[in-house]
C-alpha positions in Angstrom: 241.8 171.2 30.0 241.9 167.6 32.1 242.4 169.7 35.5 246.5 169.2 35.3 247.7 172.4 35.0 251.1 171.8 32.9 254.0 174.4 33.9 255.7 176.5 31.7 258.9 178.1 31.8 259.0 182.2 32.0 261.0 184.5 29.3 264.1 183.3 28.2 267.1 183.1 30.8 264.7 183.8 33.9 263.1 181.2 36.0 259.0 181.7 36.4 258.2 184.0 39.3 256.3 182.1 42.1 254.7 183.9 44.5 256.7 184.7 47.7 254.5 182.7 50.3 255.2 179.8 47.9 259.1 179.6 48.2 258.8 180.7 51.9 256.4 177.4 52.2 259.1 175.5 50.1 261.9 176.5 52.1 260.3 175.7 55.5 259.2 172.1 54.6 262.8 171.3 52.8 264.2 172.5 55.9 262.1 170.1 57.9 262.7 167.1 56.0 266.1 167.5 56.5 265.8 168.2 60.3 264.3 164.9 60.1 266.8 163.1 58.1 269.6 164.3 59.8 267.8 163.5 63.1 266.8 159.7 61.7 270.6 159.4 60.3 272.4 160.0 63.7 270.0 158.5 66.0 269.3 155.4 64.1 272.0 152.2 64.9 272.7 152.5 60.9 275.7 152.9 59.1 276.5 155.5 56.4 277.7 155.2 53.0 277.8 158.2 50.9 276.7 159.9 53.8 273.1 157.9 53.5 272.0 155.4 56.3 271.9 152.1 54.7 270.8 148.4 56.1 272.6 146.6 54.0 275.6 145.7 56.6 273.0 144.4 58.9 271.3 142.3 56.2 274.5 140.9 55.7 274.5 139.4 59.1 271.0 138.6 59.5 269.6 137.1 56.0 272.0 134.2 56.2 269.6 132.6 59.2 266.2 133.2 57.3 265.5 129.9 55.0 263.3 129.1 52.5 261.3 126.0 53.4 259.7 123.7 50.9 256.8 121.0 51.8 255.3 117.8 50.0 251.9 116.7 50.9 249.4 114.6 49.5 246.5 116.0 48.1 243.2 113.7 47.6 242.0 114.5 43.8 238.2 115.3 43.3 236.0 112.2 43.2 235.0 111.6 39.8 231.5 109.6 40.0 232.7 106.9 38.2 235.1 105.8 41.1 231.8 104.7 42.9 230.9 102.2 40.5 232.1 99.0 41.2 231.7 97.7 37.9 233.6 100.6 36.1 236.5 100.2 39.3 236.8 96.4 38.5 236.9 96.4 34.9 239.7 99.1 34.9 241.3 97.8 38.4 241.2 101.0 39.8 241.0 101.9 43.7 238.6 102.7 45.4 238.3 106.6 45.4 240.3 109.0 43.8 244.1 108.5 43.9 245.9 111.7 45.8 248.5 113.6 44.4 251.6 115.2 45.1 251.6 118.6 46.0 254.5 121.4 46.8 254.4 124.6 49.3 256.5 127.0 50.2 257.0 128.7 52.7 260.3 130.5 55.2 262.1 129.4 58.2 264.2 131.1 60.8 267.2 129.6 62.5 267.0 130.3 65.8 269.9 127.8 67.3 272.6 126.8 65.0 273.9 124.4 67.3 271.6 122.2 67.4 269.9 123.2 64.2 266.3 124.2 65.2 264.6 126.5 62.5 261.2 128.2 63.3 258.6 128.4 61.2 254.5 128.4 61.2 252.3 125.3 62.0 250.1 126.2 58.9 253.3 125.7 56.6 254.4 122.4 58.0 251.0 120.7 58.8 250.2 117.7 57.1 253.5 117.8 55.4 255.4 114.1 53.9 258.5 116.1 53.3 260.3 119.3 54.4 263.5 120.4 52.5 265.0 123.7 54.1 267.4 125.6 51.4 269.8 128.3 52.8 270.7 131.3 51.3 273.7 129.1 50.2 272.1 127.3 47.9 272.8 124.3 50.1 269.8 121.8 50.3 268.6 119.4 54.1 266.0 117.1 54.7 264.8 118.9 57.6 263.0 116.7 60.7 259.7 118.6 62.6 260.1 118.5 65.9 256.3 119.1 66.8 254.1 122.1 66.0 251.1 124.1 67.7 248.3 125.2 66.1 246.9 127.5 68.9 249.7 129.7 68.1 250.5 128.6 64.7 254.7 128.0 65.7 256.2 125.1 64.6 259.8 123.5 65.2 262.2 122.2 62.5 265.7 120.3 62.7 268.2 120.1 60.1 272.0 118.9 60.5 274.2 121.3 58.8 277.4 122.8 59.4 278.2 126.1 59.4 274.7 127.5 59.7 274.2 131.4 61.1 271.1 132.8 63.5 269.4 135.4 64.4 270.1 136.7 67.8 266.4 137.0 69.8 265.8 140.7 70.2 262.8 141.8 73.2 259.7 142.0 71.9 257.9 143.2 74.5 260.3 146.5 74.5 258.3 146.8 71.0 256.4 150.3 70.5 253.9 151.2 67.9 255.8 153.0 65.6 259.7 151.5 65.8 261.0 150.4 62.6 261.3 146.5 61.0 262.2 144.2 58.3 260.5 141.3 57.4 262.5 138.4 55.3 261.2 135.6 54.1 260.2 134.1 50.5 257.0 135.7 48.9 255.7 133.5 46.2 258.7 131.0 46.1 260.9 134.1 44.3 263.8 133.6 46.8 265.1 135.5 49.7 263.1 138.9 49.8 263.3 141.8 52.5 260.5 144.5 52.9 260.8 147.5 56.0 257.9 149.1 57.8 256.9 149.9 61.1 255.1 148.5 64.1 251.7 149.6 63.4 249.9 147.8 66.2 250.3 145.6 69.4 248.3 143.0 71.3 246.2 142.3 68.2 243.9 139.2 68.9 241.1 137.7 66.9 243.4 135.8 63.9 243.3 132.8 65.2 240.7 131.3 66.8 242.2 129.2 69.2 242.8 132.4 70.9 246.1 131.9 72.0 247.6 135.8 70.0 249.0 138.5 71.1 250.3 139.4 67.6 252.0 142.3 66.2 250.7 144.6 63.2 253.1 145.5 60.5 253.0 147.3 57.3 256.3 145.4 56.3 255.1 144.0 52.9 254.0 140.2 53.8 253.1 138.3 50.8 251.8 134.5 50.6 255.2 132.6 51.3 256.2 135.0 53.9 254.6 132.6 56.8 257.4 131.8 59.1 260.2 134.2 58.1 261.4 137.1 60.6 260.8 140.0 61.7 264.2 142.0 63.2 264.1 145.2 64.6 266.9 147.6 63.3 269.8 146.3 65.7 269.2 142.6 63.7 267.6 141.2 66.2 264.5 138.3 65.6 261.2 140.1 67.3 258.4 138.0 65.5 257.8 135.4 63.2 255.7 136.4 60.1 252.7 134.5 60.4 249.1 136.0 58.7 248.3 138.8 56.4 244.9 140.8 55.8 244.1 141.1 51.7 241.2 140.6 49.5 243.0 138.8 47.0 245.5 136.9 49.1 248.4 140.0 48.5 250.0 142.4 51.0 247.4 145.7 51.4 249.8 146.6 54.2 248.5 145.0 57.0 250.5 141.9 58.2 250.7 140.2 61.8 253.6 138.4 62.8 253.4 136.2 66.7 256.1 137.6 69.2 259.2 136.3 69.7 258.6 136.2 73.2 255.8 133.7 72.5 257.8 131.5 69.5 260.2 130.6 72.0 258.5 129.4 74.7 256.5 127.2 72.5 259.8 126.2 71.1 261.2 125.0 74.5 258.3 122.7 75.0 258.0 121.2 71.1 261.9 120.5 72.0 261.1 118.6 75.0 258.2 117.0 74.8 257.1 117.2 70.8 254.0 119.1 71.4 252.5 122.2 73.2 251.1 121.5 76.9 248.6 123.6 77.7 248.8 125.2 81.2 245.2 125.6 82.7 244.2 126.6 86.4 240.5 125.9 86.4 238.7 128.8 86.1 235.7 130.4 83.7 237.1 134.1 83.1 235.6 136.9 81.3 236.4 140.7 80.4 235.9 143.0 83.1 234.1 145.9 81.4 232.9 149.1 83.0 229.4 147.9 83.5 230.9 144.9 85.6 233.0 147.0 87.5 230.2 149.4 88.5 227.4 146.7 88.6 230.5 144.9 91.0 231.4 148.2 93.2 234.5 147.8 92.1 237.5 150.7 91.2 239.3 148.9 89.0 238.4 148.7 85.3 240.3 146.1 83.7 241.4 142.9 84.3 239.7 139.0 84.3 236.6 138.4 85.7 236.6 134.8 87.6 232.7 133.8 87.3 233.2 130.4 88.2 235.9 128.1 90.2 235.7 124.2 89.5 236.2 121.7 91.9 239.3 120.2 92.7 241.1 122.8 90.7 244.6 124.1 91.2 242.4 127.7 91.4 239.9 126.2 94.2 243.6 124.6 95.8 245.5 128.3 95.9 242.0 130.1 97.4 240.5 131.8 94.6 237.0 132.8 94.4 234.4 133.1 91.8 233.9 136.9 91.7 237.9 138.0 92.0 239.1 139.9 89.4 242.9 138.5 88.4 244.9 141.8 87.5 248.7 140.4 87.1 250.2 137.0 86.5 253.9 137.0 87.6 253.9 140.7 87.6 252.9 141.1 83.9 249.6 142.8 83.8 246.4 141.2 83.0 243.7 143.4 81.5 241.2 141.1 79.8 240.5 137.3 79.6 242.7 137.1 76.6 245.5 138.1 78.4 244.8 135.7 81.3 244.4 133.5 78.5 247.7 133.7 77.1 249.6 133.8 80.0 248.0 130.7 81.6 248.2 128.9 78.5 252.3 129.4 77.9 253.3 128.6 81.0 255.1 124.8 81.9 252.5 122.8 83.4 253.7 122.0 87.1 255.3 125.2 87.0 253.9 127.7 90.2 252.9 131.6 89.4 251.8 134.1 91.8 248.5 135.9 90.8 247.3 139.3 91.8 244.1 139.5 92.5 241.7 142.3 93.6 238.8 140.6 96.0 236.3 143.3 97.7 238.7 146.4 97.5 242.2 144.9 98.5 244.8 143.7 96.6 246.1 140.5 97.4 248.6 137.6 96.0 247.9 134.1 95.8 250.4 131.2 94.3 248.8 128.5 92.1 250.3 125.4 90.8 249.3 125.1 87.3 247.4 121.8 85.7 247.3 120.5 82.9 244.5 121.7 80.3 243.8 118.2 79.0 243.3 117.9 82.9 239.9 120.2 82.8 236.9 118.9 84.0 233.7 119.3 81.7 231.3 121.7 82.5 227.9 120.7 82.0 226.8 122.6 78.6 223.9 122.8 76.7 223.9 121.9 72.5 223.8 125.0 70.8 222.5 125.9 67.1 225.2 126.5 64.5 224.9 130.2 64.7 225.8 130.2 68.1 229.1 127.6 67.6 232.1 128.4 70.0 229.6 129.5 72.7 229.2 127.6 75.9 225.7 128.0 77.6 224.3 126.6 80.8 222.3 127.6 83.8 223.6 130.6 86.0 225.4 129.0 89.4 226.3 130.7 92.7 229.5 132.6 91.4 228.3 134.7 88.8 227.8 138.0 88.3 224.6 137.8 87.5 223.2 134.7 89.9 220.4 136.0 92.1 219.9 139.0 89.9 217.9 137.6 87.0 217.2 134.4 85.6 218.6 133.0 82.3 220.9 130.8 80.4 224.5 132.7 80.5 227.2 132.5 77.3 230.1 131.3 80.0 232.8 131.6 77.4 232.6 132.6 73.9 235.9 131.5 71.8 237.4 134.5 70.1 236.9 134.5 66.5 234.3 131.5 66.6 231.0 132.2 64.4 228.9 133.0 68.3 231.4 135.7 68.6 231.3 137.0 64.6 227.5 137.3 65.3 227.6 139.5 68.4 227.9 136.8 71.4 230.2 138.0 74.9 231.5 135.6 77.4 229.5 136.7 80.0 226.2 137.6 78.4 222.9 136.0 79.7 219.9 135.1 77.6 216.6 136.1 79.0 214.8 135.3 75.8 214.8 134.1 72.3 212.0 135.2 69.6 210.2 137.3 72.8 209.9 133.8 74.3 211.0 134.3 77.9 213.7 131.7 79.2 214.9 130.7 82.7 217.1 128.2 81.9 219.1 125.8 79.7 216.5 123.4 79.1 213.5 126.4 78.4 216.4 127.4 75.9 217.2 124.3 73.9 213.1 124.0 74.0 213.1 127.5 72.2 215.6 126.9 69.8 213.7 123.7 68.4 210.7 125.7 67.7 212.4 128.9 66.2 212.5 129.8 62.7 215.9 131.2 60.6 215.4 133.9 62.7 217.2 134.0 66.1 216.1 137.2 68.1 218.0 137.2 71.6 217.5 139.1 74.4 220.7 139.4 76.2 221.8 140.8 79.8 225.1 142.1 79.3 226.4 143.8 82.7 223.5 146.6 83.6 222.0 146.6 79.9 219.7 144.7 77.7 220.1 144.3 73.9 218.7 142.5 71.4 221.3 139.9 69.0 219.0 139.6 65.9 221.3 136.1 64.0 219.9 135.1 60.3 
């Protein structure tokens, strides 16, 4: 036998006898499934036909905004060696180098405003682009125009002039729960409109993109290559999120699929309108996670928010009265509970614009108002070079404002960029380096001294709130 039991039917004209604690079994989980589908069918904003819930009517209304967008770029050819030699370039007239070549993408759109239009898609679909031609489910065919695009949150902006276009209505994606139901549309390896349904499987996700500004959401709505900047609708047909990333080995859906928030698409779409490019908000400040060593290290109840270890001079922070050492727990009333969030929320906002900030500062709550800058505005800090396993880290000296000033002596990480190759390899914003290869260091210079004389081994003691650990890098 290959451990497949085959069944067989009983004598002739009686049905094989199961035993009873089977068919009890049976009976029960039939009877819950269809708890469950009569539950799904009349709480669900669905119609019926046949007396089955079906999407199809909302589909109808929705898939006429989603677009399939198609993209020429140039595409330098490999240098063949010959191209190098003169002689051989002159006796053929050839250029110099290798010639580029024409190359097409594809990729989906949403339309958003069909007024005026505007179609959102992903940065990654339009950059570099010669030529975008948008194709609606019509059939019908428009030089589309972009707008501007961001790549810190990978949104761009498209125009097309067309009559009679349809849109999506923008749903609330912050109302989102792990666990409601959506459909993603878009065009999955240039086959044509394509819709796949899943859930919300996760929120807040962070560490796609390494500009750091993501807050994404996880769905196991198929999203296949060609799927970057179609929607995602929640089951009243409303746009939530714009497919942006998957998670594969070979480039296919494996179910995990992250699409940027509606909530965040359209405030980056208000500024690429207005001014053709993202302005960064900034407010001058070097943040990092509060985590519960901080907060006990710190006295402090709380044990979330961001960290402020360091206030720079002339900033809009310094101008509204905040202090290194605060611990920024709201912006405009929408919780703050790490560095990323801060991060976001700072980073979306008009520049010029004012926002009150909670903060907590030695056991009280208070409120301050800052004015944000602009983040082209910052002023450098004064950083030390770092080796290329530590890229995306900034290190310098400890200063009056830090956690850790006064306490030890080192050279701390004062911001690590999400996703960078410091981070990969074990590096926290807020970490301090007491000693590389067992050779103490004090400061930046001691540091950059080590790092010339170590090996392909990098051994770092770090301080990292009230313990020590060792970051071994190859």
């Amino acid at each position: 036998m290959n451990g497949l039991a085959k069944l067989r039917p009983g004598p002739a004209g009686h049905e094989r006898a199961f035993p009873r604690r089977w068919r009890v079994a049976g009976a029960l989980i039939a009877g819950c499934v269809l708890s469950v589908a009569a539950a799904q069918a009349a709480t669900l904003p669905l119609p019926l036909r046949d007396g089955v819930p079906t999407l199809a009517p909302l589909l109808r209304d929705v898939t006429p905004a989603v677009v399939n967008i198609s993209v020429a770029t140039m595409v330098p050819q490999r240098n063949n060696p010959l191209f190098r030699d003169p002689f051989f370039r002159r006796f053929f007239d050839l250029p110099e180098g290798a010639p580029a070549r024409p190359r097409q993408s594809a990729g989906s759109g949403v339309i958003v405003d069909a007024e005026r239009g505007y179609v959102l898609s992903n940065h990654h679909v339009v950059a570099r682009a010669e030529s975008v031609t948008v194709t609606l489910k019509d059939n019908r065919r428009f030089e589309a125009e972009v707008l501007g695009s961001d790549p810190g949150t990978d949104i761009a902006l498209l125009r097309i002039e067309a009559d009679g276009l349809a849109s999506i209505p923008i749903g609330d994606s912050e109302a989102l729960e792990v666990g409601d139901f959506v459909l993603a549309i878009g065009n999955p390896f240039g086959l044509g409109q394509t819709v796949t349904s899943g859930i919300v499987s996760a929120l807040g996700r962070s560490g796609i993109n390494v500009e750091g500004y993501e807050d994404f959401i996880q769905t196991d709505a198929s999203i296949n290559p060609g799927n970057s900047g179609g929607a995602l609708v929640n089951l009243r047909g409303e746009l939530v999120g714009i497919n942006t990333a998957i998670i594969g080995p070979s480039g296919g859906n494996v179910g995990i699929g992250f699409a940027v928030p509606v909530s965040i698409a359209t405030v980056v779409m208000d500024q690429l309108a207005a001014h053709g490019e993202m302005q960064r908000g900034r407010i001058g400040v070097m943040i990092q996670d509060l985590t519960p060593d901080l907060a006990e290290a710190l006295d402090l109840e709380i044990q979330h928010g961001a960290l402020v270890s360091r206030v720079e001079a002339g900033s809009p922070a310094e101008a509204s009265g905040l202090q290194a050492g605060d611990v920024i727990v709201a912006v405009d009333g929408a919780k703050v509970e790490s560095s990323r969030d801060l991060r976001n929320a700072i980073g979306l906002i008009r520049v010029g614009e004012e926002v009150e900030i909670a903060i907590e500062r030695e056991g009280r709550r208070d409120r301050l108002t800052v004015r944000v800058g602009n983040a082209q505005d910052s002023v450098p800090v004064a950083a030390m070079e770092v080796p290329p396993a530590l890229e995306g880290a900034t290190l310098r000296d400890l200063e009056q404002g830090d956690p850790a000033y006064g306490r030890i002596e080192g050279v701390i990480a004062a911001e690590v960029a999400p996703g960078s190759r410091a981070a990969r390899n074990g590096m926290r914003s807020g970490d301090v380096i007491v000693a590389l290869n067992r050779r103490r260091v004090r400061n930046a210079e001691e540091l950059e001294s080590a790092f010339e004389n170590a090996g392909q081994v990098l051994a770092l003691n770090v301080v990292r709130g009230n313990s020590r650990l060792f970051i071994v890098i190859r």
